[in-house]
Backbone as CSV, one residue per row, in Angstrom:
resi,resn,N_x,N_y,N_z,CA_x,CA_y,CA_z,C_x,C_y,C_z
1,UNK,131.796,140.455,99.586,132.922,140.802,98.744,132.643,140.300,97.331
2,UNK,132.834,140.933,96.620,132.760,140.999,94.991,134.638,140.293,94.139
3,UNK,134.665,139.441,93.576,135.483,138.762,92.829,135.353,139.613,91.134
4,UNK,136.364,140.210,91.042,136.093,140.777,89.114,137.296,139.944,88.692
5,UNK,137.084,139.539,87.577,138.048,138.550,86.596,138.429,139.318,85.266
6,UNK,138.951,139.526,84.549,139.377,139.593,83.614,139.556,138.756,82.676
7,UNK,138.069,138.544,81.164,137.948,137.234,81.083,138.438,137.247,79.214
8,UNK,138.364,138.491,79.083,138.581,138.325,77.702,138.661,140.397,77.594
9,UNK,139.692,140.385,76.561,140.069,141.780,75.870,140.002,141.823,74.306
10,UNK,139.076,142.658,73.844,138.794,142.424,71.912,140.073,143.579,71.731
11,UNK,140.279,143.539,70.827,140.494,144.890,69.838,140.373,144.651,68.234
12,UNK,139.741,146.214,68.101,139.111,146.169,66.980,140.166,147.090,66.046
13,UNK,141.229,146.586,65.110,142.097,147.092,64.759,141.512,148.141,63.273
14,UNK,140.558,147.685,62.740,139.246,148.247,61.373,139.249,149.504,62.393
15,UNK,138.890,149.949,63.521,138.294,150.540,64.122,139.163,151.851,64.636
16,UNK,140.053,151.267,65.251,141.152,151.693,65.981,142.390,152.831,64.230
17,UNK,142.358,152.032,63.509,142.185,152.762,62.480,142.106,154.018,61.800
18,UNK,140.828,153.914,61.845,139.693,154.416,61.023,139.649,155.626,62.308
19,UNK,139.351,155.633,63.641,138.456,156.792,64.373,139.564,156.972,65.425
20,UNK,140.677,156.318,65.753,141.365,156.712,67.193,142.855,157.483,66.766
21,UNK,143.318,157.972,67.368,144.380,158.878,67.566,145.039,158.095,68.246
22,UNK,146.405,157.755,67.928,147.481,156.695,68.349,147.800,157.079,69.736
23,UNK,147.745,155.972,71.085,147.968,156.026,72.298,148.997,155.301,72.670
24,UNK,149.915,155.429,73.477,150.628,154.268,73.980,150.518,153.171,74.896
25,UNK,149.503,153.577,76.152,149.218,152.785,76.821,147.274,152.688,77.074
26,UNK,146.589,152.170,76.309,144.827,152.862,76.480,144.951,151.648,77.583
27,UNK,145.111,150.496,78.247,144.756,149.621,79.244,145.606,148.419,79.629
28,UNK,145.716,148.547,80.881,147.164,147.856,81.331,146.139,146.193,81.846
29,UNK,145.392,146.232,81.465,145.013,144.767,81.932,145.132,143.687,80.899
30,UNK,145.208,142.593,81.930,145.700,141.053,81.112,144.189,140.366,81.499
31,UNK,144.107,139.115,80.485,143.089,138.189,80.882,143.927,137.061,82.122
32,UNK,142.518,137.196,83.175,143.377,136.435,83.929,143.367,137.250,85.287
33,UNK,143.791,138.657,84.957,143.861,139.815,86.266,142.483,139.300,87.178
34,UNK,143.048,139.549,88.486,142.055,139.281,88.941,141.696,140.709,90.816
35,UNK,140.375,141.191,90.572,140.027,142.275,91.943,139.340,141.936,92.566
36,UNK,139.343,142.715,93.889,138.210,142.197,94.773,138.050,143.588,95.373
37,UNK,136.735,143.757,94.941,136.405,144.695,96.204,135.039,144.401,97.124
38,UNK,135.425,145.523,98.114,135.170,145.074,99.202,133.971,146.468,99.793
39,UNK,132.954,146.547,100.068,132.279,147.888,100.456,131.740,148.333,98.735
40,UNK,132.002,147.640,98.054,131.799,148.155,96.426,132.584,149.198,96.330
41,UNK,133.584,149.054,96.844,135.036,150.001,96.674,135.526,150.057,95.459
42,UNK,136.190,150.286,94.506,137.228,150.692,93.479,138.471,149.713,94.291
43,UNK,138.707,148.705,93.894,140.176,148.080,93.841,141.226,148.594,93.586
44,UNK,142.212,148.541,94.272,143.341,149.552,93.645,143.743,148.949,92.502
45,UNK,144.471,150.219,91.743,144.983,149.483,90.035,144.311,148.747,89.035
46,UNK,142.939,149.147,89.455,141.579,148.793,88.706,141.449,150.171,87.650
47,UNK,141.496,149.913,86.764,140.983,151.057,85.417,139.239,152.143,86.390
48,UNK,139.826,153.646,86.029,138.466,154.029,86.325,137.643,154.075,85.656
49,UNK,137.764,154.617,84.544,136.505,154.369,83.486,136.012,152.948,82.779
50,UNK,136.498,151.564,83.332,136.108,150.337,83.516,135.232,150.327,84.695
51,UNK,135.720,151.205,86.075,134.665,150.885,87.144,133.556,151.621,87.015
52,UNK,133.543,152.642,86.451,132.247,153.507,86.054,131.229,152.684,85.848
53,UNK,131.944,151.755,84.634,130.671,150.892,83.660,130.221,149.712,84.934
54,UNK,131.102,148.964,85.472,130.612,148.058,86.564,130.391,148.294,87.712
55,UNK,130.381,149.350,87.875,130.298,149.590,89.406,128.988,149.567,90.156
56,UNK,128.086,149.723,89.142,126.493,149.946,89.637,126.281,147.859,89.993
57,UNK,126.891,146.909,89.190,126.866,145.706,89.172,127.288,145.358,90.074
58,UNK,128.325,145.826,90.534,129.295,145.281,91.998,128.582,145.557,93.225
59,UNK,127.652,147.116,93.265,126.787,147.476,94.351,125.954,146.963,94.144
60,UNK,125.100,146.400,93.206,124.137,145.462,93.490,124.593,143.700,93.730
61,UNK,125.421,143.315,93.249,125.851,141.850,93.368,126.280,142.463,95.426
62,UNK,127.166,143.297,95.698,127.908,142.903,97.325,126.145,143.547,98.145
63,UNK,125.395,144.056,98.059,124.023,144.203,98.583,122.626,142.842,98.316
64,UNK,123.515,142.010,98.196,122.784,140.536,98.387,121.823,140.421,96.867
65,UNK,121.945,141.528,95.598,120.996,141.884,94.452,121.476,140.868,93.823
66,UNK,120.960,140.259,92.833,121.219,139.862,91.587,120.403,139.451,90.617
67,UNK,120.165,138.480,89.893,119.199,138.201,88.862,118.993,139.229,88.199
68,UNK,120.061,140.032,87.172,120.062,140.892,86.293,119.159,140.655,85.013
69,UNK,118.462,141.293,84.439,117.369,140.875,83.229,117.250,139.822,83.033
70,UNK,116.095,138.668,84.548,115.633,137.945,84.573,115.940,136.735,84.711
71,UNK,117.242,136.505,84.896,118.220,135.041,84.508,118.591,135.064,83.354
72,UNK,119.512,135.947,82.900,120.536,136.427,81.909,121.802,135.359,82.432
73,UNK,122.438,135.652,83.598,123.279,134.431,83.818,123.015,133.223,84.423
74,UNK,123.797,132.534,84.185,123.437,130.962,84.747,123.649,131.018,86.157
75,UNK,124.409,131.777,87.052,124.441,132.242,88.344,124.010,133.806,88.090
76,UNK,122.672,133.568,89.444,122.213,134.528,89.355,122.914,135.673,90.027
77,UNK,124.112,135.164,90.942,124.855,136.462,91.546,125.877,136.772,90.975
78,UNK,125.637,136.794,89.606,127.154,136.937,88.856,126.635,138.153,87.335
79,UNK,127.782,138.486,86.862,127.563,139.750,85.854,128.610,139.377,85.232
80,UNK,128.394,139.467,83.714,129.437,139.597,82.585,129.365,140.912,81.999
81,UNK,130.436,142.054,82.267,130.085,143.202,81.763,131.414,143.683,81.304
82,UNK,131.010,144.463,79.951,132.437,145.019,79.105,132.655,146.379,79.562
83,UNK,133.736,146.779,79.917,133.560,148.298,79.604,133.468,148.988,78.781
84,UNK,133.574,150.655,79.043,132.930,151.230,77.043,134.139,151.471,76.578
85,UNK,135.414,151.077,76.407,135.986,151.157,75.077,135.893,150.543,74.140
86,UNK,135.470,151.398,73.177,135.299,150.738,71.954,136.004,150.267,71.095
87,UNK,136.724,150.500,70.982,138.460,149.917,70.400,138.661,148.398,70.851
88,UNK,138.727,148.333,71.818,139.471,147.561,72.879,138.617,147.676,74.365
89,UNK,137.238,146.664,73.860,136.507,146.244,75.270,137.138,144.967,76.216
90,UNK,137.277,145.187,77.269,137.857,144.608,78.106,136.770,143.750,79.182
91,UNK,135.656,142.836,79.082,134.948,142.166,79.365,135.320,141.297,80.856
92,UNK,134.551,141.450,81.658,134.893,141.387,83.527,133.747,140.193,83.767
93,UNK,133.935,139.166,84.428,133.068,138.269,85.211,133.276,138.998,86.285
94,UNK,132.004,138.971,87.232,131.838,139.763,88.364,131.142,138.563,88.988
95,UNK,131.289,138.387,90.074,130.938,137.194,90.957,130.828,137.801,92.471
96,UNK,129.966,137.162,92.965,129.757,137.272,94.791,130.879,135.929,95.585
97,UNK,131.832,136.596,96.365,132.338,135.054,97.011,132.029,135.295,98.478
């Protein structure tokens, strides 16, 4: 089973600005949220185009993989990965428990 955290959310207001078309809701997550999946499943009430970007991480962290570009993290069964909004990246610790 895979642990995702919710560890930090930017927004880039220069950005958001300048190139986006006003939304009301682009991402309902808090720092702090916390998923688990299980089978490298999609968690319910997990953003999809957040799991797109991690999802290849989660199937390799719950298939016993890790050591992503070499010892990049200090635990090797763990992943720090943002998703692609660019506005407003929403950055996930991914952990094996």
């Amino acid at each position: 089973m895979v642990k995702i955290t919710v560890v930090k959310i930017a927004k880039h207001d220069d950005l958001i600005a300048k190139y986006e078309n006003p939304i009301k809701h682009a991402c309902g997550l808090k720092v702090g949220d916390v998923f688990y999946s299980k089978n490298a499943e999609i968690p319910s009430n997990f953003c999809t185009e957040a799991w797109k970007t991690i999802k290849e991480f989660v199937e390799s962290l719950e298939a016993g993989k890790g050591n992503f570009y070499d010892g990049w993290m200090k635990d090797p069964m763990s992943a720090m990965i943002s998703c692609n909004d660019g506005f407003r990246p929403v950055s996930f610790y991914i952990e094996v428990i």
